[in-house]
C-alpha positions in Angstrom: -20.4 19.0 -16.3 -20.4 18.4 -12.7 -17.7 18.7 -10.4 -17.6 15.0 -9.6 -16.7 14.5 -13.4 -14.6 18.2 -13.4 -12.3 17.8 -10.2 -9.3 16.6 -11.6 -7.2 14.2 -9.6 -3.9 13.1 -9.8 -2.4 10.0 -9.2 0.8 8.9 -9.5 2.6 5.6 -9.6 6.6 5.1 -8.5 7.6 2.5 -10.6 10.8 0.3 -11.0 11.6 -2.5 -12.7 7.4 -3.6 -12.9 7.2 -5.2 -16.0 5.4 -7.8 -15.1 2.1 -5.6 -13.5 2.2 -2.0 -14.3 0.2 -2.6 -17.1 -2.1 -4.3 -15.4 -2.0 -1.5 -12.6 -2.6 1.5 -15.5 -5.8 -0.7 -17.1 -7.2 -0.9 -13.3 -6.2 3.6 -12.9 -7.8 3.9 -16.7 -11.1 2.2 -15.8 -12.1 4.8 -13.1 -15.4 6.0 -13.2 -14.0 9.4 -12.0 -12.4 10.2 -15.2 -10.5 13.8 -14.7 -7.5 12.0 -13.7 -3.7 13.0 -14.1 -2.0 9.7 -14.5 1.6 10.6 -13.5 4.0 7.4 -13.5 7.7 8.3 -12.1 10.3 6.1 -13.3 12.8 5.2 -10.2 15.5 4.1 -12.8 13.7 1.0 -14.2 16.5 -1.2 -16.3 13.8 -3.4 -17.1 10.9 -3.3 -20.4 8.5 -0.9 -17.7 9.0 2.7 -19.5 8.0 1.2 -23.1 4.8 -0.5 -21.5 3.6 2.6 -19.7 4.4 4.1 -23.6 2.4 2.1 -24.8 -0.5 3.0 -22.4 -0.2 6.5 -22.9 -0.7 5.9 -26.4 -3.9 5.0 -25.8 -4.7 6.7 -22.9 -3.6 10.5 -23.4 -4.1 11.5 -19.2 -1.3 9.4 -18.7 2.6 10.8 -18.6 6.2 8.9 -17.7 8.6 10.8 -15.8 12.2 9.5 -15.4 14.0 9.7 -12.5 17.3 8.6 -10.8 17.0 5.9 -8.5 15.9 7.6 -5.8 12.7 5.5 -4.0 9.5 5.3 -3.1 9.0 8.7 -1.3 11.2 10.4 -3.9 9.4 9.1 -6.5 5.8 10.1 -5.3 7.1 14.0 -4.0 8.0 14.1 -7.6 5.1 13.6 -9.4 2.9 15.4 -6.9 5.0 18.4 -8.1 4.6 17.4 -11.4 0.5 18.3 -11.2 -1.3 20.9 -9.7 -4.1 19.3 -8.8 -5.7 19.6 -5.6 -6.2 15.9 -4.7 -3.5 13.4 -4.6 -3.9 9.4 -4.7 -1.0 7.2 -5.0 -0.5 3.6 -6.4 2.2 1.1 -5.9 3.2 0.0 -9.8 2.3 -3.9 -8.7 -1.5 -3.4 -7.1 -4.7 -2.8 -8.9 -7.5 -0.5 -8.1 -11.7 -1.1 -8.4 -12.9 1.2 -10.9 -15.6 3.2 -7.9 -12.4 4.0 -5.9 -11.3 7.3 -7.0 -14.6 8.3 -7.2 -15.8 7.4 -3.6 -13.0 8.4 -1.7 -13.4 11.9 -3.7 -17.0 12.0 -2.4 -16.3 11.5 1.0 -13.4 13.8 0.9 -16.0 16.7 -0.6 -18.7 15.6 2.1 -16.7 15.6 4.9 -15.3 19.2 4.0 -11.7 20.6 4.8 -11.4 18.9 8.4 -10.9 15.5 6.4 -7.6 15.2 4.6 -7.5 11.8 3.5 -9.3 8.8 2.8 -8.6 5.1 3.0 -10.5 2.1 1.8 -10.7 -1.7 2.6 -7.9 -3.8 0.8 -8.1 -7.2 -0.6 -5.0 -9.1 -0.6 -3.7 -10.9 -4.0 -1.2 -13.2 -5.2 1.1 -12.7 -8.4 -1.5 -13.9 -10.4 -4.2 -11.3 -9.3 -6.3 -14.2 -7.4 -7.6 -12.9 -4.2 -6.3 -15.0 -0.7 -8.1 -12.6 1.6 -10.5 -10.5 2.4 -10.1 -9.5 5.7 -9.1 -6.4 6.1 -12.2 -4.4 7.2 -11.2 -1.1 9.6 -13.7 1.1 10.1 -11.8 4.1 12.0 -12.7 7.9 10.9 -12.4 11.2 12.4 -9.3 12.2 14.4 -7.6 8.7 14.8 -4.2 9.6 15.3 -4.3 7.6 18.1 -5.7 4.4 16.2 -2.7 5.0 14.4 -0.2 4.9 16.5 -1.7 1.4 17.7 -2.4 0.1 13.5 -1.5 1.2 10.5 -4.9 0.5 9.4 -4.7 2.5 6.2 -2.4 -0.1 5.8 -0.8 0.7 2.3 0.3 3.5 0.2 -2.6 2.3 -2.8 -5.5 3.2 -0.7 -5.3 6.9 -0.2 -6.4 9.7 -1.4 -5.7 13.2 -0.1 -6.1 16.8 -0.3 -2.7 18.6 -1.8 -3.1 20.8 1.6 -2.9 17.6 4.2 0.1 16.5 2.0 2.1 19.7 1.9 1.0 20.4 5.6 2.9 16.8 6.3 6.0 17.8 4.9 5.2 15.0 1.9 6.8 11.7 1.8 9.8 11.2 4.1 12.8 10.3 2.1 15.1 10.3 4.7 14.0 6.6 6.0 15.8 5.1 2.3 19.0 7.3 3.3 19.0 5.9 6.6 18.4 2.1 4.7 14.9 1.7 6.8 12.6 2.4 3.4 9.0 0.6 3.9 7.0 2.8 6.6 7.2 6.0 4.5 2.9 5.8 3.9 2.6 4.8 7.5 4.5 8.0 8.4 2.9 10.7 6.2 -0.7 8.9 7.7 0.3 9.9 11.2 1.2 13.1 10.3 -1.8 13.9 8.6 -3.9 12.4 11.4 -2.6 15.0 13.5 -4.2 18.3 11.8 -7.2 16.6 9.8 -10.0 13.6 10.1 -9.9 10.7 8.0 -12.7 8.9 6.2 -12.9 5.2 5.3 -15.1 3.4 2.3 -15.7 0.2 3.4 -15.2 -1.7 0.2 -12.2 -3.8 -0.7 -11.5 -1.4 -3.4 -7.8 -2.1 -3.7 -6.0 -5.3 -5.1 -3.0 -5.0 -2.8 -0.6 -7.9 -4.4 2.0 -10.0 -1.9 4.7 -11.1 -3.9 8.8 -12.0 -3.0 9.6 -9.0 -5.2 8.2 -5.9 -4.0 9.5 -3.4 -1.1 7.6 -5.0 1.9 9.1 -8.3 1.5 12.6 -6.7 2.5 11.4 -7.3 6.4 14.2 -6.5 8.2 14.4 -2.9 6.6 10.4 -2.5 7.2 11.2 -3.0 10.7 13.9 -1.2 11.3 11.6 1.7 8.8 8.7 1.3 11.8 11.5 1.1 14.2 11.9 4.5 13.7 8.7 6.2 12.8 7.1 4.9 16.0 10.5 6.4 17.8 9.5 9.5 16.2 6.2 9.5 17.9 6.5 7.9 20.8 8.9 10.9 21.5 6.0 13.4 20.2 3.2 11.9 22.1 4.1 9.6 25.1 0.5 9.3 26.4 0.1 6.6 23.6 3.3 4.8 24.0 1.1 1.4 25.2 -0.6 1.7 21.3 2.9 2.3 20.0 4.5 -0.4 21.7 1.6 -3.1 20.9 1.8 -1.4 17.4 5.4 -2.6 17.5 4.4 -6.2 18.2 1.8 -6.3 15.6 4.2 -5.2 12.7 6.5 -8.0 14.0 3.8 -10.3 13.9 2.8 -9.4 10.0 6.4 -9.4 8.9 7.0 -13.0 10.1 4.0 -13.9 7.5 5.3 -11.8 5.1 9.0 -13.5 5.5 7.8 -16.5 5.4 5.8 -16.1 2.5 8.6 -14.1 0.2 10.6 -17.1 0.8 12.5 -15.4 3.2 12.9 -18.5 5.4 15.7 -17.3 7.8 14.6 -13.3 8.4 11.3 -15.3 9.2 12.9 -17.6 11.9 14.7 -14.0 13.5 11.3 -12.5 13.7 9.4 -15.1 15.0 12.5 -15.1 17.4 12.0 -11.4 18.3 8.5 -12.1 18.5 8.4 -15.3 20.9 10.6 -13.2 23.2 8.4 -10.1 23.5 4.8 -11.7 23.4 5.2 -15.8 23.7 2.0 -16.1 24.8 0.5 -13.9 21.6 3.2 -15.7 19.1 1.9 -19.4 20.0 -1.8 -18.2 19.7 -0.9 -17.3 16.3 0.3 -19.8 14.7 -2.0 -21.0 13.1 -3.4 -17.8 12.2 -0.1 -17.2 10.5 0.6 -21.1 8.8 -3.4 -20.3 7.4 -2.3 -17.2 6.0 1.6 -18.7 4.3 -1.0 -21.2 3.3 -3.3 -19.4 1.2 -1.0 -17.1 -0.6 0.7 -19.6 -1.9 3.8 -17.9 -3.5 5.6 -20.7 -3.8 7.8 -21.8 -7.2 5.7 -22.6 -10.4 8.0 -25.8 -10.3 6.8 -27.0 -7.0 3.0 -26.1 -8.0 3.7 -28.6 -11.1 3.9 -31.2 -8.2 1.3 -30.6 -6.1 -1.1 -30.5 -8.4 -4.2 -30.8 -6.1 -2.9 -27.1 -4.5 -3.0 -26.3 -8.3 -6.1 -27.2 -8.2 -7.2 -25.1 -5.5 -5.4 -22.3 -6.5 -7.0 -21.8 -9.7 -10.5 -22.0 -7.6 -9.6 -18.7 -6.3 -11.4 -15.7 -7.5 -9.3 -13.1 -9.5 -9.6 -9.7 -8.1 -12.0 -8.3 -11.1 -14.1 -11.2 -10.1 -14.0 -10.3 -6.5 -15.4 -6.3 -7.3 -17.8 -7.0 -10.2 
């Protein structure tokens, strides 16, 4: 056996209250064509049908393992079932998102290709709606080797599904930061353990969209006013590390702003949206008007709006159902 197929891998999935898509996130970790997989999925307290799904899973799937924890968050969650495995590469997935089945196994390859300067890579993501239909494809960064400043101007790993890492970046990072959900600022906890990492090791990208990253009024990043205050501080953090890039840092800044407007709007969360695109307006008017129409194009095609209002506009319906579903998108 070869060590593409021998190299076990962990990954591990915080979960809470995900009824509605972990299974569908476990069949997407399942399918990988890299096989030697320890499917670790931490329990954050779910009150919710979640554990006995993921049960059911492992029935079928024997790599795969519950672990229950207090609720404790995202970063807690993942820290705990990276300890649960001794495996020497670590991939995370958010309980709600879906994975192509080549992405374990390219981001492993480049890892092993690029040798032990390259501690993690990151992969295109496509961004879904709650019904798994894709509403964008744009995400395409192509940033490798030391980036740490790219990072500090855009989080272009841009979400906690798309890496993987060695065990030795992570540790060497301190792990997940789970002080930002004591200080109520949970949401940048990936962004933060990315910059850290960028600072000792190189990163790798697969341009593919190899990750179904799903945009729904439920999960952590529609809580914008805590992801900003959660980038808030990580950026303080390095702004007071590396002032030479405080320019990226501050434009960084404006750019979150700009993306949790959307992502207000589009979680429904009609007045946090009006205070952002306040904040925004007042920092960059010039940039906010330009983007407009970027951002209604955007609101537009995720379409998260209520089933009952999608019952009366049916020719949105209609459109809607055009849209490919992410397995159609990666076949």
């Amino acid at each position: 056996m070869d060590d593409k197929r021998s190299t076990t891998v962990a990954v591990v999935v915080p979960m809470f209250n995900a009824e509605r898509t972990i299974g569908a996130t476990l069949a997407s970790i399942s399918c990988q064509t890299h096989q030697a997989l320890d499917i670790i999925v931490v329990d954050d307290g779910s009150s919710d049908r979640s554990p006995s799904i993921v049960a059911e899973y492992a029935k079928q799937d024997p790599r795969i393992r519950i672990l229950q924890q207090a609720n404790s968050g995202v970063a807690v969650a993942r820290n705990h079932g990276a300890a649960a495995t001794t495996a020497e590469f670590l991939a995370f997935i958010d309980a709600d998102d879906l994975w192509a089945p080549s992405k374990i196994a390219l981001q492993w390859r480049a890892l092993e290709e690029g040798g032990p300067s390259v501690g993690l890579a990151y992969c295109w993501y496509a961004l879904i709606d709650e019904h798994s239909r894709v509403f964008s494809l744009h995400n395409r960064p192509s940033h490798e080797g030391y980036v740490l400043q790219r990072m500090c101007r855009n989080n272009f790993v841009g979400n906690g599904s798309s890496m993987l890492m060695r065990r030795s970046a992570f540790e060497e990072a301190g792990q997940f930061d789970a002080s930002l959900r004591a200080r109520n600022a949970q949401g940048c906890e990936d962004l933060l353990i990315c910059l850290r990492i960028a600072e000792s090791y190189e990163f790798r990208v697969i341009q593919q969209h190899l990750i179904g990253y799903r945009m729904t009024n439920t999960n952590m990043s529609s809580d914008v006013k805590r992801m900003l205050a959660s980038c808030e501080i990580v950026l303080a953090e390095y702004r007071g590390k590396y002032p030479q890039y405080g320019s990226d840092l501050d434009a960084h800044l404006v750019d979150m702003i700009h993306w949790l407007v959307v992502r207000a709007f589009v979680s429904g969360r009609f007045f946090d949206g009006c205070d952002l695109l306040r904040r925004f307006l007042a920092l960059e008017p010039r940039l906010a008007i330009s983007s407009l129409p970027n951002m209604l194009d955007v609101y537009c095609r995720a379409r998260l709006v209520p089933d009952w209002l999608k019952a009366r506009l049916r020719g949105l319906q209609r459109n809607a159902e055009l849209r490919p579903l992410y397995s159609e998108t990666i076949q």
